[in-house]
C-alpha positions in Angstrom: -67.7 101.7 91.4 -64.8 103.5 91.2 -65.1 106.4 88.9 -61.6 107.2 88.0 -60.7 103.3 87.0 -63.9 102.1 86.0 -64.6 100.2 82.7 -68.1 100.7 81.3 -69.7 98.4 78.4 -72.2 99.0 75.7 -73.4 98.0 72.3 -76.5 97.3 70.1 -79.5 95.7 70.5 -78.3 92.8 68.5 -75.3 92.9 70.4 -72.7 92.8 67.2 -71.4 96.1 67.9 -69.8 95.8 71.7 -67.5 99.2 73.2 -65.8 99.5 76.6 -64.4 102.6 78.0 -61.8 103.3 80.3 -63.3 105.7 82.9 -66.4 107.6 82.8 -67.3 110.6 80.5 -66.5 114.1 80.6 -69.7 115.3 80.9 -73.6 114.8 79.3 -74.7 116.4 76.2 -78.4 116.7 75.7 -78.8 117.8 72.0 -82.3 119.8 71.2 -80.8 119.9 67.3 -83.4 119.1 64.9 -80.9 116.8 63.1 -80.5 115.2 66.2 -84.3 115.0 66.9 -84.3 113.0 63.6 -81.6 110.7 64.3 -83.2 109.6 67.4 -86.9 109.6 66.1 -87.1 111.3 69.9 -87.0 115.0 71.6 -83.3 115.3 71.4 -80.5 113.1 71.7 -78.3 112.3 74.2 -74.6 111.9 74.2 -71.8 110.9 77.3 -68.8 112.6 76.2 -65.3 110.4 76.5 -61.7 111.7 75.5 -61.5 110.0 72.3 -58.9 107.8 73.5 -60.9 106.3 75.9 -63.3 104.3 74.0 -62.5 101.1 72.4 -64.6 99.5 69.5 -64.2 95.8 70.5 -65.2 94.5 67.2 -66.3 97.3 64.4 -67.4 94.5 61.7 -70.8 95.4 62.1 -70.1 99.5 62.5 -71.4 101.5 60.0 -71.3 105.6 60.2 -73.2 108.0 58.3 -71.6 111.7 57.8 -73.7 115.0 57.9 -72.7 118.1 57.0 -74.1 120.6 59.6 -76.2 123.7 57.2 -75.3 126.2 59.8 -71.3 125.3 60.3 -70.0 123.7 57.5 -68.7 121.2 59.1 -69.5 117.7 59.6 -70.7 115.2 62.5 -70.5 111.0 62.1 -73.5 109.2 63.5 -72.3 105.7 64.3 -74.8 102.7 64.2 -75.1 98.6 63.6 -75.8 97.8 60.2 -77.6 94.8 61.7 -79.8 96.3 63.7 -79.7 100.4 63.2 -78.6 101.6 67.0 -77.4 104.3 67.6 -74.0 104.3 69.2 -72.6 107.6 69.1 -71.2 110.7 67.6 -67.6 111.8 66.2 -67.5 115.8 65.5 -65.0 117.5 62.9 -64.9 120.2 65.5 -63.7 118.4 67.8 -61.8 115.4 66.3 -60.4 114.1 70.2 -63.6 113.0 71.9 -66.3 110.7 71.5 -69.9 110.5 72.1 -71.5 107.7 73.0 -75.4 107.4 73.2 -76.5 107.3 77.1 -79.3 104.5 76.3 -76.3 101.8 74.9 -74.8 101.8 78.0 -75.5 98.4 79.7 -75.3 99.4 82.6 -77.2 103.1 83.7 -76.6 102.8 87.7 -73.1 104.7 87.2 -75.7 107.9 85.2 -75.8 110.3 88.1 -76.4 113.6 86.7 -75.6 115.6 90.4 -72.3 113.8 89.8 -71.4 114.7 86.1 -71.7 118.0 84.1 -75.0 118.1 81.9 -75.1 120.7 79.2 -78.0 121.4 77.1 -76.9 122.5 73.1 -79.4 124.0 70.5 -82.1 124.8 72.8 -83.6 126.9 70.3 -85.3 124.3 68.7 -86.6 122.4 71.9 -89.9 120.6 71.7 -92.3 122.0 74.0 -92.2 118.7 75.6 -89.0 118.7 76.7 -88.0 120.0 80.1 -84.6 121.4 81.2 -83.9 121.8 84.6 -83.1 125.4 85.5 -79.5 124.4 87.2 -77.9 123.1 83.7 -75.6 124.8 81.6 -77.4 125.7 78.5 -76.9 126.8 75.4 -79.3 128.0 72.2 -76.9 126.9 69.9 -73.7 124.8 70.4 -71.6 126.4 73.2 -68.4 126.5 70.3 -70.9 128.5 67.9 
């Protein structure tokens, strides 16, 4: 696949919320967040990261988003999911208002996921799980590297 003119697909598990994106992300964001542990019902959640431009909703009917207000910043993040089936399909940040973050495991296809091939950052380590292991060549951050 070619990276710089590929078109990756996703969606729910139903399949009635459906995305494409023109070119693969910016980079990998593994969340350690305790919101984000929550959201997931898992360690920590994790994000590809797309200009926001990028990223076409093919049909949003079924897109529902849920707003948090973040206790430490002020400001807000957007968790999107089906209202059909509850996926999670991504995040929209107030701090950053032109990219979007879409949920690594609603990809349909993972083959393109080559982490020696795309930046992976680790945010909020300061509330990992013991469980969760970060490899020692990542960027890594104990809060969110715009804190």
């Amino acid at each position: 696949m070619d990276r710089e003119t590929s078109t990756l697909t996703g969606g729910c598990v139903c399949g009635k919320v459906r995305y494409r994106t023109d070119g693969p992300p910016l980079r990998i964001t593994v969340c350690h967040c305790t919101w984000c542990q929550r959201r997931t019902g898992t360690a920590f959640g994790t994000e590809c990261v797309f200009p926001i431009d990028r990223v076409t909703v093919v049909d949003s009917s079924f897109m529902r988003s849920y707003r948090h207000r973040s206790d430490l910043s002020g400001r807000w993040v957007e968790q999107d999911f089906c209202a059909e089936c509850g996926s999670n399909i991504g995040l929209r940040l107030e701090a950053v208002p032109d990219i979007r973050s879409l949920s690594i495991g609603s990809f349909d296809d993972k083959e393109w996921l080559d982490a020696t091939s795309l930046p992976v950052r680790h945010v909020f380590t300061r509330s990992k799980l013991p469980l969760a292991a970060i490899p020692a060549d990542v960027d890594r951050h104990e809060m969110h590297f715009r804190a």
